[in-house]
C-alpha positions, 0 to 999 in steps of 0.5 A, a space after each residue: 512483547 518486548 520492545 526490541 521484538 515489536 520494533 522489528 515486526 512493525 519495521 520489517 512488515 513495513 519495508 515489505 510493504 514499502 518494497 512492493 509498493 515501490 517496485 509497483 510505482 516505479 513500473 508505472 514510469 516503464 513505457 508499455 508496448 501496445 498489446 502487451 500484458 501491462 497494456 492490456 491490464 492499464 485499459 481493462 482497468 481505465 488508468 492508460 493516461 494516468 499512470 504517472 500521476 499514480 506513481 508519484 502519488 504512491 512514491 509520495 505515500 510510500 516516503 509519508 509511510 516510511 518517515 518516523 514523524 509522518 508515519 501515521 498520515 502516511 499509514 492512513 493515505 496507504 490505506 486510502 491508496 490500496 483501498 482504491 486499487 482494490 475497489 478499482 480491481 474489483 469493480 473492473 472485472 478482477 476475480 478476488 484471486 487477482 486481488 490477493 496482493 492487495 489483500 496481503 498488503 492490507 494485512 502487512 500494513 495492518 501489524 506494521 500500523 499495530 506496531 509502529 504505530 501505537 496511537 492508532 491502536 490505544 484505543 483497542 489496547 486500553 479501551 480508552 482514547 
């Protein structure tokens, strides 16, 4: 694939991925009224007195991930980031349906890794480090 080509992919599969997370993370910084959706959802899921933590924590990955340089560190705490909200879901009484945005970020976060990312992957292009 040409240059140009795989720039684009791992570019725009990583503004999508930038995009969700921002519009999550800003959203955790939105008062919720009790009894609301958001309400319930924060205390289904334990999270009510931290939500601001986990919205710089994520505004702080997202500016990792979207930086050239930094871009690898920032793809690999994405991971570790979306990992737990999955594993938190999961484990919180959330079917496999309500989990799909995550799984779809994994998969964008996975061909933005493959493209942007070269290092990550030599080893399974060439098969040597």
């Amino acid at each position: 694939m040409k240059i140009r080509a795989s720039s684009i992919i791992g570019w725009t599969t990583a503004i999508l991925v930038a995009a969700f997370n921002l519009f999550a993370a800003v959203m955790k910084f939105v008062p919720v009224e009790p009894g609301s959706d958001g309400a319930v959802m924060m205390e289904r899921l334990g999270v009510t007195g931290m939500m601001q933590q986990l919205g710089v924590l994520e505004l702080i990955v997202i500016a990792l991930f979207l930086i050239p340089r930094t871009s690898t560190v920032g793809f690999v705490l994405m991971i570790g980031y979306l990992g737990g909200a999955l594993a938190t879901n999961l484990t919180h009484g959330f079917t496999h349906l309500e989990a799909l945005p995550i799984y779809i970020l994994f998969v964008l976060l996975m061909i933005s890794a493959w493209f942007r990312n070269p290092e990550l992957t030599t080893r399974l292009r060439t098969g040597r480090a």
